[in-house]
KEKE-3310 file (N, C-alpha, C; in steps of 0.2 Angstrom, whole numbers, plus 5000, padded with zeros to 4 digits):
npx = (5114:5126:5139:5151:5157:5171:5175:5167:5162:5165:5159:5146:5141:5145:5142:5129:5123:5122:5115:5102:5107:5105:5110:5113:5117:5124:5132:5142:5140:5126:5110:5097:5102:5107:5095:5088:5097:5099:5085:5085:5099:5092:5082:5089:5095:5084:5081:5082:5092:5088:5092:5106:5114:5121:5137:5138:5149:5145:5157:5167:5166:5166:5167:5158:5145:5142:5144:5131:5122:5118:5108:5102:5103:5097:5101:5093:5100:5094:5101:5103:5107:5117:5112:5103:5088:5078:5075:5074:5072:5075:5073:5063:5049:5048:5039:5037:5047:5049:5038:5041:5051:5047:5040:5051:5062:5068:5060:5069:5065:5062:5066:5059:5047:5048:5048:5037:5026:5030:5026:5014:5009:5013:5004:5005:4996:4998:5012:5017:5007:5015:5024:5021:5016:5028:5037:5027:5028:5042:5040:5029:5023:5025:5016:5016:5016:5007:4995:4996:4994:4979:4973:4975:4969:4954:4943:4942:4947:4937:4936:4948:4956:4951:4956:4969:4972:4965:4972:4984:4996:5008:5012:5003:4998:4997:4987:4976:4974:4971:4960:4952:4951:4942:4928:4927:4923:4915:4905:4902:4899:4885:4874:4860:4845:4842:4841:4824:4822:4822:4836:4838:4841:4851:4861:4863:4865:4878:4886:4884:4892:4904:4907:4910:4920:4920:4926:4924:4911:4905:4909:4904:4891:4890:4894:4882:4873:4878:4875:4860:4853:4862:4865:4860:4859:4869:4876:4886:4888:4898:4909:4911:4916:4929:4934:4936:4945:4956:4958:4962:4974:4979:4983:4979:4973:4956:4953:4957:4949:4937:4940:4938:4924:4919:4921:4915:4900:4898:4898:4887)
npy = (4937:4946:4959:4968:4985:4988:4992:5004:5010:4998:4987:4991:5002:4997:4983:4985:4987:4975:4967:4974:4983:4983:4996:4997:5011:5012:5012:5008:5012:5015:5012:5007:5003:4991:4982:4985:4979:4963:4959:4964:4955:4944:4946:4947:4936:4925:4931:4925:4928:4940:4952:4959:4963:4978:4985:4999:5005:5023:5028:5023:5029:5042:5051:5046:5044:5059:5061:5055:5060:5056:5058:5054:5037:5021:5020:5017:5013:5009:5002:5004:5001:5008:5020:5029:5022:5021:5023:5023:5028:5024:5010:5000:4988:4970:4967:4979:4982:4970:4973:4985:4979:4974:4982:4989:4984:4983:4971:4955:4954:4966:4974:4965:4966:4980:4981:4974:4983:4993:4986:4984:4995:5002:4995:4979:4966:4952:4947:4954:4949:4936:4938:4942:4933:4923:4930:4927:4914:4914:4920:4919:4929:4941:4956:4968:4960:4953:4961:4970:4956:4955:4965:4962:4951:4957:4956:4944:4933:4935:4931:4924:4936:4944:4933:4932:4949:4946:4949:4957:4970:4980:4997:5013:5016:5003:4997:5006:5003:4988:4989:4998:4986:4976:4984:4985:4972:4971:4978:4973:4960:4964:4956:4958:4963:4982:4998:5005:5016:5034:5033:5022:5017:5024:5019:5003:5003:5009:5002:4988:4995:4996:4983:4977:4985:4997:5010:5024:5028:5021:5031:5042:5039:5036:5047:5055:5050:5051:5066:5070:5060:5058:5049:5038:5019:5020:5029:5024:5028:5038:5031:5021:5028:5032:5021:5017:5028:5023:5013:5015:5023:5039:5046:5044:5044:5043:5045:5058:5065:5061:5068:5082:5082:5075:5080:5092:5089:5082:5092:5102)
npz = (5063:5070:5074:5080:5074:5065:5053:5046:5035:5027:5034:5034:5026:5014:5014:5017:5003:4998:5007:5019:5035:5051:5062:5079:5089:5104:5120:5135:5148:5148:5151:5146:5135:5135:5139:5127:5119:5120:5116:5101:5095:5099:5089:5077:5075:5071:5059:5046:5041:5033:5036:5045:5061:5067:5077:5088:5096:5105:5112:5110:5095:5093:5082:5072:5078:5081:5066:5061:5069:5082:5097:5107:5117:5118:5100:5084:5067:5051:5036:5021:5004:5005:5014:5026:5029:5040:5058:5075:5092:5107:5119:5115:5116:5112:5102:5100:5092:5082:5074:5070:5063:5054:5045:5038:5035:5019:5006:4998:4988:4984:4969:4960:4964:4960:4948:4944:4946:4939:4926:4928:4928:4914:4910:4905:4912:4912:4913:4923:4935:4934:4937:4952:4957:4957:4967:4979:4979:4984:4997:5006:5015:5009:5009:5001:4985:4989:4989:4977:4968:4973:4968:4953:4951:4955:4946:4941:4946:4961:4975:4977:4977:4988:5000:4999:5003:5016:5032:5028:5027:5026:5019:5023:5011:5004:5013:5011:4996:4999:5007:4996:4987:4992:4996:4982:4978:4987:4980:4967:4968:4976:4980:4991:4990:4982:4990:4989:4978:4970:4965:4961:4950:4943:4954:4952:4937:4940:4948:4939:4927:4934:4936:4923:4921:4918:4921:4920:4917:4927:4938:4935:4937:4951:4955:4951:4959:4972:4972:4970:4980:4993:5004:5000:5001:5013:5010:5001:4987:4989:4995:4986:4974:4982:4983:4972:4965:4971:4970:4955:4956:4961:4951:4939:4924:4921:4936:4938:4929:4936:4949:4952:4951:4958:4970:4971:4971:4983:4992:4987)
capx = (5121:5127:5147:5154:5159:5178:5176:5160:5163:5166:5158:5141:5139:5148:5137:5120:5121:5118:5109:5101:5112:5103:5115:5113:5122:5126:5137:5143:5137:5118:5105:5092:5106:5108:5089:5087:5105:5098:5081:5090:5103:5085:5078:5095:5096:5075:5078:5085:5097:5086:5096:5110:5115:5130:5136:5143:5150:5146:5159:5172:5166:5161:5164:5153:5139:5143:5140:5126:5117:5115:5110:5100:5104:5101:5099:5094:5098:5092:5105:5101:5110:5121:5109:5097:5079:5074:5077:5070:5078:5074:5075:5056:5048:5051:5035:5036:5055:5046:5035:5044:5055:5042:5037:5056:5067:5067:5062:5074:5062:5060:5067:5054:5041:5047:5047:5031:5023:5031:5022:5007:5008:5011:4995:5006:4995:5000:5018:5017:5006:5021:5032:5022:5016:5036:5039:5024:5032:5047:5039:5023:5020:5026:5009:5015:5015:5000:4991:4998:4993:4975:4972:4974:4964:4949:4938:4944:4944:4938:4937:4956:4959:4951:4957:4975:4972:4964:4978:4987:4998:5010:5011:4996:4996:4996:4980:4972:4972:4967:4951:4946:4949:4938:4923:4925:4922:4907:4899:4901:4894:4881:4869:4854:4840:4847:4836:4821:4823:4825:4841:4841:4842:4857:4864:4862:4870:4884:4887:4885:4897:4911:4909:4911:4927:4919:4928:4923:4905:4903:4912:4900:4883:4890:4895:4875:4868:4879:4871:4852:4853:4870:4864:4858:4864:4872:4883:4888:4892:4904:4913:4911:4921:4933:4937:4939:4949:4962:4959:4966:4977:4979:4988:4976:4969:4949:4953:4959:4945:4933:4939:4936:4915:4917:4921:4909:4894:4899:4897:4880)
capy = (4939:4950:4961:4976:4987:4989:4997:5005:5010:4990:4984:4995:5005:4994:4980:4986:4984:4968:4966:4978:4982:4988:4998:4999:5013:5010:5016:5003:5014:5015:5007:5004:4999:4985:4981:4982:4974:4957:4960:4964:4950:4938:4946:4947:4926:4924:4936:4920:4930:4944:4959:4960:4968:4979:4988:5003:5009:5029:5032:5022:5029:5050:5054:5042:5047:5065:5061:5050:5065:5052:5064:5050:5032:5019:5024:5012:5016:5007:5006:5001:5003:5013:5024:5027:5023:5021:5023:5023:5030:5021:5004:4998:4983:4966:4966:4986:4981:4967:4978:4991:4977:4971:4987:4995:4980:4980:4962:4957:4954:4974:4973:4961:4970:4987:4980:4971:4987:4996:4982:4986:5003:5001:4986:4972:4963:4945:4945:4957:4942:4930:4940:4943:4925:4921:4933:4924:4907:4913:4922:4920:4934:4949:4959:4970:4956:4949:4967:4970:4954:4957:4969:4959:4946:4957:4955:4938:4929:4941:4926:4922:4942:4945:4928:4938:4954:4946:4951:4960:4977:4984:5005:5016:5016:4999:4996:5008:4999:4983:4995:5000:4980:4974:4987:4985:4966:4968:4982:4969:4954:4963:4950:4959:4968:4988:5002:5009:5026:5039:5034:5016:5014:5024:5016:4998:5004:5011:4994:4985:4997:4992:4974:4978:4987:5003:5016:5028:5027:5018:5034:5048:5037:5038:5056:5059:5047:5056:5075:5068:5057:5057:5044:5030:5012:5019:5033:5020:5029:5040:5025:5018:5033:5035:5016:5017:5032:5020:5005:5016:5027:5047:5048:5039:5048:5045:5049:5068:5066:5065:5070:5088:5085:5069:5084:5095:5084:5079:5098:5103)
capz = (5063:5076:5074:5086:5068:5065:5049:5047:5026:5023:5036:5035:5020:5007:5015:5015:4996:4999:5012:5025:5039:5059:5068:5084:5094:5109:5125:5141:5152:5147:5152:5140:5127:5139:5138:5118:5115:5119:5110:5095:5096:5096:5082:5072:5076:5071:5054:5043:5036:5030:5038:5051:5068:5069:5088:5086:5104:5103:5116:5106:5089:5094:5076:5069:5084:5076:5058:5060:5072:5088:5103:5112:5115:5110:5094:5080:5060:5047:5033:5015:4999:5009:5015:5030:5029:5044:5063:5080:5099:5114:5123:5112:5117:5109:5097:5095:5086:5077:5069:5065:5057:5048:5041:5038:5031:5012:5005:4996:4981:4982:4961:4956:4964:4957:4939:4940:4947:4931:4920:4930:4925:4906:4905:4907:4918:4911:4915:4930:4938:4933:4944:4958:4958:4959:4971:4985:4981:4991:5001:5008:5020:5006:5011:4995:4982:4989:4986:4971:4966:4972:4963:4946:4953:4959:4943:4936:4955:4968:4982:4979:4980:4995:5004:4997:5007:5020:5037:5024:5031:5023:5023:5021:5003:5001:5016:5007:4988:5001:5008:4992:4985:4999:4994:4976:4979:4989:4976:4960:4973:4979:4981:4992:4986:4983:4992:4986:4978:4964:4961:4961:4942:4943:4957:4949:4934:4942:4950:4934:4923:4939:4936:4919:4922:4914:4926:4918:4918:4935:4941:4932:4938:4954:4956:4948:4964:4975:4969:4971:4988:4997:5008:4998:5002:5016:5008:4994:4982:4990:4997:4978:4971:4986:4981:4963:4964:4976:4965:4949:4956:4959:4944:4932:4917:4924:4945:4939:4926:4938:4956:4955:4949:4965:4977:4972:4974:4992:4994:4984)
cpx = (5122:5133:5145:5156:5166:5180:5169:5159:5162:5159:5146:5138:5140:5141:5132:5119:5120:5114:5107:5102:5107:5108:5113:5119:5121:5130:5137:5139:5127:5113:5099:5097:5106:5102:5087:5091:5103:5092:5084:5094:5098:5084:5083:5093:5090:5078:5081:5087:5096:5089:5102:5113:5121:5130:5139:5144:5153:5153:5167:5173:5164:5159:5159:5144:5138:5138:5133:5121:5115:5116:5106:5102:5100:5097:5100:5093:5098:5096:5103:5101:5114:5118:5104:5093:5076:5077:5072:5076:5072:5073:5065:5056:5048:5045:5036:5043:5054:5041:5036:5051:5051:5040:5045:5060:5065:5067:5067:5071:5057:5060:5061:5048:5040:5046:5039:5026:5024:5026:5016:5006:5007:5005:4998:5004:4997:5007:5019:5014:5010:5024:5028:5017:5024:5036:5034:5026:5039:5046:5035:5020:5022:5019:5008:5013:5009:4996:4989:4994:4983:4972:4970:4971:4958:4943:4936:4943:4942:4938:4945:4960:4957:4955:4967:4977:4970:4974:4980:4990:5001:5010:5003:4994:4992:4987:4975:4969:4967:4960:4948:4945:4944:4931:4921:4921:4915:4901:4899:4899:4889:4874:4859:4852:4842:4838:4830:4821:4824:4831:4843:4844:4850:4864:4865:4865:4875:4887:4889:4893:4905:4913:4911:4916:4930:4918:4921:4916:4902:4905:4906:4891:4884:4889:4886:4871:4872:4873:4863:4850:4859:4868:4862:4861:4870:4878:4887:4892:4897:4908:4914:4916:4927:4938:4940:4945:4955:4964:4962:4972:4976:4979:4984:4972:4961:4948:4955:4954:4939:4932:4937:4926:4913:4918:4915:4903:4894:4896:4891:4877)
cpy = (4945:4955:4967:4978:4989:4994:5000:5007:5004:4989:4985:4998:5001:4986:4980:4986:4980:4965:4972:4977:4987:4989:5001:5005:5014:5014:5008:5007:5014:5009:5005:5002:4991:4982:4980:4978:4969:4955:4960:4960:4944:4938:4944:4937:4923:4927:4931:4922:4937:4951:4955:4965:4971:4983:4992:5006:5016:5031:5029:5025:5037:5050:5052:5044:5054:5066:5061:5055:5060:5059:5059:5043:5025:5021:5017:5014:5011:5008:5001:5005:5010:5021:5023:5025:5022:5021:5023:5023:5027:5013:5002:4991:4977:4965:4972:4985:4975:4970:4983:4987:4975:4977:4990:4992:4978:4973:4964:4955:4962:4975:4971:4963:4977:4985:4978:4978:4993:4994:4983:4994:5005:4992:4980:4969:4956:4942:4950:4952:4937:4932:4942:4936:4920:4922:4930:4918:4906:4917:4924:4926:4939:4950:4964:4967:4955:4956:4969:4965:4951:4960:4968:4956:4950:4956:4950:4933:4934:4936:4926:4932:4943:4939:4932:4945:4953:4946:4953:4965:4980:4995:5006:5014:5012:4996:5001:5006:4993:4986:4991:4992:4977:4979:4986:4979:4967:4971:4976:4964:4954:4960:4955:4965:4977:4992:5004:5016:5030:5036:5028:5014:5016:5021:5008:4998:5005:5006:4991:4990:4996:4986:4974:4981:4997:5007:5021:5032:5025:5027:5039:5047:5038:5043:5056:5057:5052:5065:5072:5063:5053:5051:5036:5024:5015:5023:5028:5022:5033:5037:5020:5024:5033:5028:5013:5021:5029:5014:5008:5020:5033:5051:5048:5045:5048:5045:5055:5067:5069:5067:5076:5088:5081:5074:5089:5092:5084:5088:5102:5106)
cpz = (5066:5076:5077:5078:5071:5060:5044:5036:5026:5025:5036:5026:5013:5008:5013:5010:4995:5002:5017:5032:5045:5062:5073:5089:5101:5115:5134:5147:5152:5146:5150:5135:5131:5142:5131:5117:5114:5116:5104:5092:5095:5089:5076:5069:5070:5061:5048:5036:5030:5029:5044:5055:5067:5075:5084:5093:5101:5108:5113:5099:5088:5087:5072:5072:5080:5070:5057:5067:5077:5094:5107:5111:5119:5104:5087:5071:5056:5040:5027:5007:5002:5012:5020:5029:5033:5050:5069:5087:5103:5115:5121:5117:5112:5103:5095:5090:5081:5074:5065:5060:5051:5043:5039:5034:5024:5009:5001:4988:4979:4971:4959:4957:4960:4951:4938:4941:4940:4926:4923:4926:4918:4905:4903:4910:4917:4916:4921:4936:4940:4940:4950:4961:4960:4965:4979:4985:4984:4995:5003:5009:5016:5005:5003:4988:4983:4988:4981:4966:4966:4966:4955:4945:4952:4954:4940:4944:4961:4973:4984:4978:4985:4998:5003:5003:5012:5026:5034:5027:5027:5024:5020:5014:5000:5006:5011:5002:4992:5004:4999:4987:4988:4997:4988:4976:4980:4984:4970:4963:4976:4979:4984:4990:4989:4988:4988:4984:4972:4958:4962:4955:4942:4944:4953:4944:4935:4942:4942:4928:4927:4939:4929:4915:4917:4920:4927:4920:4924:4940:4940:4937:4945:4958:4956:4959:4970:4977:4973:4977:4989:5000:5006:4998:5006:5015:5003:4990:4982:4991:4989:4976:4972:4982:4973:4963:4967:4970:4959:4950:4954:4953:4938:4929:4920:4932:4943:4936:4932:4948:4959:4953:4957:4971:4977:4973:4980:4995:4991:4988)
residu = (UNK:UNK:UNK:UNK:UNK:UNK:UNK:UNK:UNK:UNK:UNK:UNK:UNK:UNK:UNK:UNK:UNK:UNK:UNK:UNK:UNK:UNK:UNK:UNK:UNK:UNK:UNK:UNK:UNK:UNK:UNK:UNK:UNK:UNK:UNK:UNK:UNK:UNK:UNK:UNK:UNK:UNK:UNK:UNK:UNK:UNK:UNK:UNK:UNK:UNK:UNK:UNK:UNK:UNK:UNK:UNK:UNK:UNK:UNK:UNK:UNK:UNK:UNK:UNK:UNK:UNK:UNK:UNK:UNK:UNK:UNK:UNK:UNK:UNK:UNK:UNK:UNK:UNK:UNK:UNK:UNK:UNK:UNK:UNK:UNK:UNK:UNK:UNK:UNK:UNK:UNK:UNK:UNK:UNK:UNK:UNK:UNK:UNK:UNK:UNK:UNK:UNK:UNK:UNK:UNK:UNK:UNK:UNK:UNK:UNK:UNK:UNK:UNK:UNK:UNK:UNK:UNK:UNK:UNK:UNK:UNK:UNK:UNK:UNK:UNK:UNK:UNK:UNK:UNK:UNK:UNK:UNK:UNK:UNK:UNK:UNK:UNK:UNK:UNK:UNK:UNK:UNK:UNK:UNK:UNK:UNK:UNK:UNK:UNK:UNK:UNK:UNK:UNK:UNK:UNK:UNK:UNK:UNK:UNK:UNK:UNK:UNK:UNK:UNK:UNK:UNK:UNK:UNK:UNK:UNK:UNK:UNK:UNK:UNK:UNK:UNK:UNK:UNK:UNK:UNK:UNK:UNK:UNK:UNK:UNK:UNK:UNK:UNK:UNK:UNK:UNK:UNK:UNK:UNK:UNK:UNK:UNK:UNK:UNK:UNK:UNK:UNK:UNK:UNK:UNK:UNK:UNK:UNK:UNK:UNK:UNK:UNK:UNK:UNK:UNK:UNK:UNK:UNK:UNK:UNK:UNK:UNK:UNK:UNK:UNK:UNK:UNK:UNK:UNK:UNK:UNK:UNK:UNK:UNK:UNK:UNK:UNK:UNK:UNK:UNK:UNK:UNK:UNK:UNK:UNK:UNK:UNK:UNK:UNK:UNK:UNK:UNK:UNK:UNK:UNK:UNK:UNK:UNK:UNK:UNK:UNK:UNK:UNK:UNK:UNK:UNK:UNK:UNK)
# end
């Protein structure tokens, strides 16, 4: 859906509480507006209803240009629950405006994701599950559901967590959690014979105490293997640490535990 704005309060801010509104500003004279316009107008058509285009001609609408700080054009704002959240200036190419939609436009099962991440947070994973099992039955392609829902998987199914985060995107954060899901996996699968060395025993239990979901303990044997050979299995254990700590979050009670003994090691 495509509209020139009339009344940019109604038509815009009051709006995008519904849905997330692209405004495009504009000008007749400029000639990259008149290069994105018709890209934009595709994508709107394609977007099945998920957001909509609005025009705003800056040379009909200065004050609004003003407000909204347009000093080049075309200028494309991002408006959602009457608010910006994202933008981009110049005449992009038709997949770089497809991606930057796919990363900027709020599903519209943002809610049901916020909440199941809440029950994640208090140890709800039963019914967190529910909801981000809902949330992939209308809508395949949410990268963050499917991550989310990694995640719950990775000790109970790890096949049907990885095949999850397999092409996954989403923002850094959530690459990252998929990173360190994709490592955890391979360390509690790992099948071929470990190195020989001092610190195999450690190493081997480390392992075992992460399939066993004892943080705690997997994080401590690590750090030890770290300290007495940094290299073993290929730098391992730091890449084990690095992963845990994404896999529980910064926040968690055993990541502050033990990230200040995981950095001094690294530095020994």
């Amino acid at each position: 859906m495509t509209f020139e704005v009339k009344n940019f309060e109604k038509e815009v801010i009051h709006k995008s509480h519904n849905i997330p509104v692209l405004v495009d500003f504009w000008a007749e004279w400029c000639g990259p507006c008149k290069v994105l316009g018709p890209v934009l107008e595709k994508l709107s058509k394609e977007s099945n209803g998920n957001w909509v285009l609005a025009k705003v001609d800056t040379d009909k609408n200065q004050e609004l240009a003003i407000k909204y700080g347009i000093r080049g054009i075309p200028n494309c704002k991002l408006f959602s629950k009457g608010e910006v959240i994202n933008e981009f200036t110049g005449a992009l190419p038709e997949q770089a405006v497809r991606d930057w939609l796919k990363k900027s436009i709020p599903s519209k099962y943002a809610e049901s994701i916020d909440k199941a991440k809440q029950l994640l947070h208090n140890g709800n994973n039963i019914d967190a599950k529910v909801i981000l099992e809902e949330v992939l039955s209308g809508d395949l392609n949410n990268d963050e559901a499917k991550i989310l829902l990694a995640k719950l998987l990775l000790f109970e199914d790890s096949e049907a967590a990885l095949k999850l985060i397999q092409n996954a995107d989403g923002s850094v954060e959530y690459r990252e959690l998929a990173d360190s899901i994709n490592t955890i996996a391979e360390l509690i699968h790992k099948t071929e014979e470990l190195p020989d060395g001092e610190v195999f025993n450690y190493y081997s239990n480390a392992i075992t105490d992460l399939r066993n979901k004892n943080f705690d303990g997997s994080l401590e044997k690590f750090i030890d293997v770290i300290r007495r050979d940094r290299m073993y299995d290929d730098d391992g254990s730091r890449k084990a640490c690095i992963a845990i700590f994404k896999y529980l979050g910064e926040d968690h009670p055993i990541t502050t535990k033990h990230r200040r003994e995981f950095g001094s090691a690294l530095y020994v």
